[in-house]
C-alpha positions as CSV (number, residue, x, y, z in Angstrom):
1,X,-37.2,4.6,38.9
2,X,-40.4,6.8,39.1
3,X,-41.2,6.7,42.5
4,X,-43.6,9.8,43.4
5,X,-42.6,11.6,45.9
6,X,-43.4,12.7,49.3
7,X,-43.4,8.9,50.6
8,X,-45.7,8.3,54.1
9,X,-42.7,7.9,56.2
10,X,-45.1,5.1,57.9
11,X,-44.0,3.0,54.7
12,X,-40.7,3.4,55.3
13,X,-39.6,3.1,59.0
14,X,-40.5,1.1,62.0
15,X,-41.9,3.5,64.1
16,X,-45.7,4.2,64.4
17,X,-48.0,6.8,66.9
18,X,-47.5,8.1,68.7
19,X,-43.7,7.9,68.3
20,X,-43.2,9.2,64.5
21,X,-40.7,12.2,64.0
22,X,-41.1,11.6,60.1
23,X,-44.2,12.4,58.0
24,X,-43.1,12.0,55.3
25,X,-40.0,11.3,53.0
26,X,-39.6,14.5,50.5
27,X,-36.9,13.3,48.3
28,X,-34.1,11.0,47.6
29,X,-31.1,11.4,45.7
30,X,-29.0,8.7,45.9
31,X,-27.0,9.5,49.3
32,X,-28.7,12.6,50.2
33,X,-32.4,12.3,51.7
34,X,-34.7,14.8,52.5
35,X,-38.4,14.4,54.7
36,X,-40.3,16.8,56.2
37,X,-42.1,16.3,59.7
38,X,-45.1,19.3,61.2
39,X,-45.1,19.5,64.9
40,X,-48.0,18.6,66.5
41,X,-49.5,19.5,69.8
42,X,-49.6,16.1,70.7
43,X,-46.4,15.1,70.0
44,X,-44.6,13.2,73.1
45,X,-41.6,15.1,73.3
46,X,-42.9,18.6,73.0
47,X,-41.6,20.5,76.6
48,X,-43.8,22.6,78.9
49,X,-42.9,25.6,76.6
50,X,-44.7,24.2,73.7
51,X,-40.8,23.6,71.7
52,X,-39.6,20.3,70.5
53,X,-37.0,18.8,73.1
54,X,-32.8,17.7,72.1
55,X,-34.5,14.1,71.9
56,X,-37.4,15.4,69.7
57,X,-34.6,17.0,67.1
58,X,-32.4,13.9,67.5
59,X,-35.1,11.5,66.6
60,X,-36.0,13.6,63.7
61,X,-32.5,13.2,62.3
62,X,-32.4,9.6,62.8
63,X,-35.6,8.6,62.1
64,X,-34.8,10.7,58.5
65,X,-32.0,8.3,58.8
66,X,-33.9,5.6,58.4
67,X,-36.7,6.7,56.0
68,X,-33.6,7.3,53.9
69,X,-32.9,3.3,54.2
70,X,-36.0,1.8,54.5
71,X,-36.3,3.3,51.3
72,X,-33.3,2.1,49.3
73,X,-34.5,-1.6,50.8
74,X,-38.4,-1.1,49.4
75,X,-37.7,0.4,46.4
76,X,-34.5,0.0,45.0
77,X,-33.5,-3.6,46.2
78,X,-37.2,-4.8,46.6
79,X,-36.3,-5.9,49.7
80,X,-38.4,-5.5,53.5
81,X,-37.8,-2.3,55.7
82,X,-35.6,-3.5,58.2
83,X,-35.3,-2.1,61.7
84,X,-31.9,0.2,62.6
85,X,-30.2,1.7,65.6
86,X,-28.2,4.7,66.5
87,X,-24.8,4.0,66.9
88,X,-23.4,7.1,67.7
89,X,-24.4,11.1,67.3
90,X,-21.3,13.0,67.1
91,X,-21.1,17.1,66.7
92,X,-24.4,17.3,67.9
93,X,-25.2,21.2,67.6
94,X,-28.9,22.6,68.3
95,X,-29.1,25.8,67.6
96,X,-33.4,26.6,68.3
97,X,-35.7,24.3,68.9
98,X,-38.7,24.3,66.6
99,X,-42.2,25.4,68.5
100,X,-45.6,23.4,67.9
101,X,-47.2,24.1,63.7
102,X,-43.4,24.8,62.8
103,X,-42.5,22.8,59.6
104,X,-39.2,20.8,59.8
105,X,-37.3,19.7,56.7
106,X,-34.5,17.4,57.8
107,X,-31.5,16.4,54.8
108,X,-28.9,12.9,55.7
109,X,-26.3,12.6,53.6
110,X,-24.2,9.7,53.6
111,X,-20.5,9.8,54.2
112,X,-19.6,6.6,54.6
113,X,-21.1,2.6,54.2
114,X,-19.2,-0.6,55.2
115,X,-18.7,-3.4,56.9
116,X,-21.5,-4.8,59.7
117,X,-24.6,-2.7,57.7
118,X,-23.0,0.5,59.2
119,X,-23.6,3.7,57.3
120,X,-22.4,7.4,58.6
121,X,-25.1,10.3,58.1
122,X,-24.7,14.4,58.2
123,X,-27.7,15.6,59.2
124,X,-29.3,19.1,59.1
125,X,-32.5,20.1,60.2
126,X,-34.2,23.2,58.6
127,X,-37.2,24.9,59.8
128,X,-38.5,28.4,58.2
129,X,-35.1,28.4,55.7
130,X,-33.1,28.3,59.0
131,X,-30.8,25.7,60.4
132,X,-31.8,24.9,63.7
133,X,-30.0,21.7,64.0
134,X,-26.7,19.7,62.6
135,X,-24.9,16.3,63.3
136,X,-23.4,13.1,62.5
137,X,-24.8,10.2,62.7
138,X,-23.4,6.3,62.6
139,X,-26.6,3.6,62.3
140,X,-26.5,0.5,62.1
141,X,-28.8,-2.0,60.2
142,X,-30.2,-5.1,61.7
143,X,-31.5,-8.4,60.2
144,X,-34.7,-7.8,61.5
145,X,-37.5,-6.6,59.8
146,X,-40.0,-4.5,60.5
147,X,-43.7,-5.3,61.0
């Protein structure tokens, strides 16, 4: 397949502005995915400190998550980006929260894929060649599609 990447993440998951965590989707090999996402100043989960919030960093990961699918649907199966949810977030470790103009590059890897469209992510989030964030995450895929 000769996709070009980075992919507008808009073409890949459900969410739109002002809630995107995802700019983009940087790469994809097979089970490991990789986007990239700037932090704006108007981004809706930015605290009174100017940093990214847990929820900002958890979204990021899932969000990756589902660029990560929404591709294999649109480009691999030629199928429609269908809408996910968050199952679980296990080993949830933050260890700095990104500040407004920092870059984040977020990597899933897949650990697992069954029964019920449930598939099991690690996730690390990167920001200036340092891990700022790690955790698992269990998503599950629905039957409906996104619009």
């Amino acid at each position: 397949m000769n996709t070009e990447f980075p992919i507008p993440a808009s073409q890949l998951i459900p969410q739109r502005a002002p809630f995107m965590m995802v700019d983009e989707l940087s790469s994809f090999e097979g089970k490991i995915a990789s986007s990239q996402l700037t932090i704006k100043p108007d981004n809706r989960l930015i605290d009174e400190a100017g940093k990214l919030s847990a929820g900002g960093i958890i979204e990021n990961m899932a969000q990756t998550c589902a660029a990560r699918i929404g591709y294999i649907n649109k480009f691999m199966e030629s199928k429609t980006v269908k809408i996910g949810v968050v199952g679980s977030i296990k080993n949830l470790t933050i260890h700095h929260y990104p500040k407004v103009g920092d870059v984040l590059h977020t990597t899933v890897e897949e650990t697992f894929s069954g029964m019920l469209n449930m598939t099991m992510l690690n996730a690390k989030v990167e920001c200036n060649n340092t891990l700022i964030a790690e955790g698992e995450i269990k998503v599950a895929l629905t039957d409906q599609e996104s619009k």
